[in-house]
N, C-alpha and C positions, 0 to 999 in steps of 0.2 A: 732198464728193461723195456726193449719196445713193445708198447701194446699191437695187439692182435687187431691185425683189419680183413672185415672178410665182406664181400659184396654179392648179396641173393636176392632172390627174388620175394618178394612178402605182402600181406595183408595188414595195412594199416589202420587203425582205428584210434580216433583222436578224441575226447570226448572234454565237454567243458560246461562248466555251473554257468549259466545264468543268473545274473542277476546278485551276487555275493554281496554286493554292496549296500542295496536295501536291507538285504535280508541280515547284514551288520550292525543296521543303525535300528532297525524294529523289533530285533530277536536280540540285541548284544552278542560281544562279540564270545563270551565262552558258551552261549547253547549257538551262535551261528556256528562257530570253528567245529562244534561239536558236532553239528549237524553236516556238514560237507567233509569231515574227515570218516563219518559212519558212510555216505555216499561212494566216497573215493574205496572205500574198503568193502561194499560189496559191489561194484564196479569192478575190483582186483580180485573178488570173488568169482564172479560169471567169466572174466575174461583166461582164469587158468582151469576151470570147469571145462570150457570148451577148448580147451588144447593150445591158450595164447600164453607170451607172456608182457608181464607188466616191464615196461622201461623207464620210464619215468614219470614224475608228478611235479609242475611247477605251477604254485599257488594252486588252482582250483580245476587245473585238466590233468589227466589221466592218457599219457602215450602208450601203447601196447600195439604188439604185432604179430602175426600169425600165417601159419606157412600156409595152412589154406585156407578161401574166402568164407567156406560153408560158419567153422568156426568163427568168425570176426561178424558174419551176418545174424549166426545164433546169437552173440553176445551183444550186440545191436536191439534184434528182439529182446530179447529179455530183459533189458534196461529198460525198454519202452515202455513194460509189462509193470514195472515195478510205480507203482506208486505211494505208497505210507512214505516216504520222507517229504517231506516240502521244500524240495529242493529241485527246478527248473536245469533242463543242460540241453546243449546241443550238440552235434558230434557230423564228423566226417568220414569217411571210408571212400581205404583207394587202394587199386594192385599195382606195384611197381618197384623197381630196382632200388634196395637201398646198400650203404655202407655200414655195416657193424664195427664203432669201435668200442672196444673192452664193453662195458654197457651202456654205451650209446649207438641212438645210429643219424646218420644224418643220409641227404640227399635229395631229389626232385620229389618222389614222393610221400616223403614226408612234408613238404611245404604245401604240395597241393592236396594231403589230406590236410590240412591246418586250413589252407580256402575253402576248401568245401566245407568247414563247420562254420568259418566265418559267417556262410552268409546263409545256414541253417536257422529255421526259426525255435524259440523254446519247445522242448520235447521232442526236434524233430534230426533224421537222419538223413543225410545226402550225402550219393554213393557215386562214385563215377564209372563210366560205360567200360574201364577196364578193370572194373571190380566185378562188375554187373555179368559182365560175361563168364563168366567164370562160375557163376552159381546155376545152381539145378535148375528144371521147368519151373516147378512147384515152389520155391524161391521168387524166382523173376516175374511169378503170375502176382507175388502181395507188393508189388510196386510200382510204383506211376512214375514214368516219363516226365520230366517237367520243362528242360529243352536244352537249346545248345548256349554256353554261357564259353567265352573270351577269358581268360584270367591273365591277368599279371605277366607278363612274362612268357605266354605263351601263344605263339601266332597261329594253331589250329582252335576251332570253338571244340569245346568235351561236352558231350550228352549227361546231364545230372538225372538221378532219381532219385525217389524218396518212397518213404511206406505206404501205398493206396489206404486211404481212410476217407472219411466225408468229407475232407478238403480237399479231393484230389477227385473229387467225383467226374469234374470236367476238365480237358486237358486242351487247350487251344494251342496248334500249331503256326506261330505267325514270326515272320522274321522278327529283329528288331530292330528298329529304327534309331535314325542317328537323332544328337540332342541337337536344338540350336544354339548355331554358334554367337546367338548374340546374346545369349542369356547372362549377364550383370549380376552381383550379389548387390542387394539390396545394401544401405547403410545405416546402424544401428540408429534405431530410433523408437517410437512407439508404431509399431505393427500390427496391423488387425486381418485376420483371412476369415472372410463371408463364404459360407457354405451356401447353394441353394439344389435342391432336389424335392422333388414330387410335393410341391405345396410348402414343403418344409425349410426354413430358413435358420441356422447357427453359427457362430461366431465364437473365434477365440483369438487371445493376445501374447504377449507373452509368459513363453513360460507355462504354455498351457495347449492340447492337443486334442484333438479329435479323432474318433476312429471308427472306420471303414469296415461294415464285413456283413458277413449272414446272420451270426451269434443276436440274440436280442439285448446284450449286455453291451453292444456298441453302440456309439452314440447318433453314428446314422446308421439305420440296418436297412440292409437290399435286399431281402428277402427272396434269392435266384438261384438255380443249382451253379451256375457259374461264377458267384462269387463267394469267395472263401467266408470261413469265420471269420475271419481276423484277417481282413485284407488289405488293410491300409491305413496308414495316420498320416494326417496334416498335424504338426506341429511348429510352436513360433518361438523361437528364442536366439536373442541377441541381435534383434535385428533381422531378421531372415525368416522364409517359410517355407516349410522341407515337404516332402511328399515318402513317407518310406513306405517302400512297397517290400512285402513280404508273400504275395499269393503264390496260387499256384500257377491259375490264369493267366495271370498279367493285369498291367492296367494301360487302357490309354489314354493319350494326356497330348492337348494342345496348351500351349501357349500365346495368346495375341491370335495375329495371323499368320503364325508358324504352321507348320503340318505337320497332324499328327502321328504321334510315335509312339511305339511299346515301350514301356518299362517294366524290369521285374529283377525283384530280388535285387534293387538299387535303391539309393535316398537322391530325388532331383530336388535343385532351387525351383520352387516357382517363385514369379514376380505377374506382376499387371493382374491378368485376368485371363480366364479361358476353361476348358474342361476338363471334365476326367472321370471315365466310361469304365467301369472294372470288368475288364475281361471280355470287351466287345470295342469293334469299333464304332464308334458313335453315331454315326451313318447304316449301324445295322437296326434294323426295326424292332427287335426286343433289347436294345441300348437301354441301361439305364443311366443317362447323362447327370454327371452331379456341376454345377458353375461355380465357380472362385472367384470369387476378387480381394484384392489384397489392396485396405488403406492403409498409407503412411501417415502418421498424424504428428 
């Protein structure tokens, strides 16, 4: 019997735990499973409340899709809303052409709602400009622009947003700049990356990270409406040290005497030595300049 294929237009919504693995090894494994199968299940609740339906679940995400975007945006909100579980997710939302087969569906927008959760941060939702459009005034006023991102595979940049909250209070429009091309991965060894900013000096090795933001619970805080909570970790392991940026802003980042360049919502190598200004460029007079340097020992 040949199955049924049918090709419509939909609202996708992708949705995924965070962090399972910890939450494994600290909770065990029957209150963790226990705890993300009560998530996945009112998740499956809100998304057929608001008029979706469920498609599948492999390991710890939840596919669903929905014929209009209003529905997939409610069901968006209201997961955000939800906090009593202790359970961290990120999610994607996108409008576009899929293939229905029997109860699957596959296609272009299914993979790029799958990117735009990739590089979601915990709790957070990124929607792209052809979902965006689609929803009401009063919709598109609770969301921030965050900018135009390149994905995989695809030669136009797509407009991302996310939910306006106190990370999204400031929105810097700035291209982004290319990496250098002579950036080297360091080679494993004992690694050390020196922090310095406003009198303040920290250090980590491997296997051990440092992080960037407004929150006072970071271990260097910038206290500015233009950098996020939680706007960035220097991290060292294996040899290497990474810079993952997660803001809203951006960050910018020289290297040596390279020029510098926006990153955002990427993980770059640094190596040697050089800057890194969150959400300014370093040459602007309220720059908060943070210097690196990385010993090999």
């Amino acid at each position: 019997m040949e199955v049924q294929r049918v090709n419509i237009d939909a609202a996708v919504l992708l949705a995924d735990v965070v962090g399972s693995t910890p939450l494994y090894e600290s909770a065990g494994n029957d209150i963790a499973l226990g705890q993300i199968a009560e998530w996945r299940e009112r998740l499956c609740v809100l998304v057929r409340s608001n008029g979706g339906e469920f498609i599948s679940s492999k390991g710890d995400d939840v596919l669903s899709t929905f014929s209009d975007a209003a529905g997939a945006f409610r069901t968006a909100s209201q997961l955000r809303a939800q906090r009593r579980l202790p359970i961290s997710f990120h999610a994607g939302l996108h409008y576009g052409p899929i293939i229905r087969v029997g109860n699957d569906i596959y296609g272009d927008a299914v993979n790029m709602t799958a990117r735009l959760a990739s590089i979601a941060n915990p709790g957070e939702v990124i929607m792209s400009q052809s979902f965006v459009d689609l929803l009401a005034t009063d919709e598109r006023q609770s969301l921030s622009s965050l900018d135009k991102m390149t994905f995989k595979g695809k030669y136009q940049p797509c407009n991302i947003y996310t939910f306006l909250d106190e990370d999204q209070a400031v929105n810097t429009e700035i291209s982004i700049g290319r990496r250098p091309s002579d950036i080297r991965e360091a080679t494993t060894c004992a690694v050390y990356v020196t922090l310095r900013y406003n009198g303040q000096t920290m250090s980590c090795g491997d296997n051990q990270s440092l992080s960037i933001g407004r929150s006072p619970d970071c271990d260097l805080v910038i206290d500015r409406q233009w950098v996020s909570r939680r706007h960035a970790t220097i991290g060292v392991a294996n040899g290497r040290v990474r810079l993952t940026e997660r803001s809203s802003s951006g960050t910018f980042l020289s290297i040596g005497p390279s020029q510098e360049m926006l990153v955002r919502r990427e993980d770059v190598l640094l190596l040697g030595s050089g800057t890194i200004s969150p959400g300014m460029q370093c040459t602007s007079s309220d720059a908060q300049v943070i210097w690196f340097e990385i010993a090999i020992l």
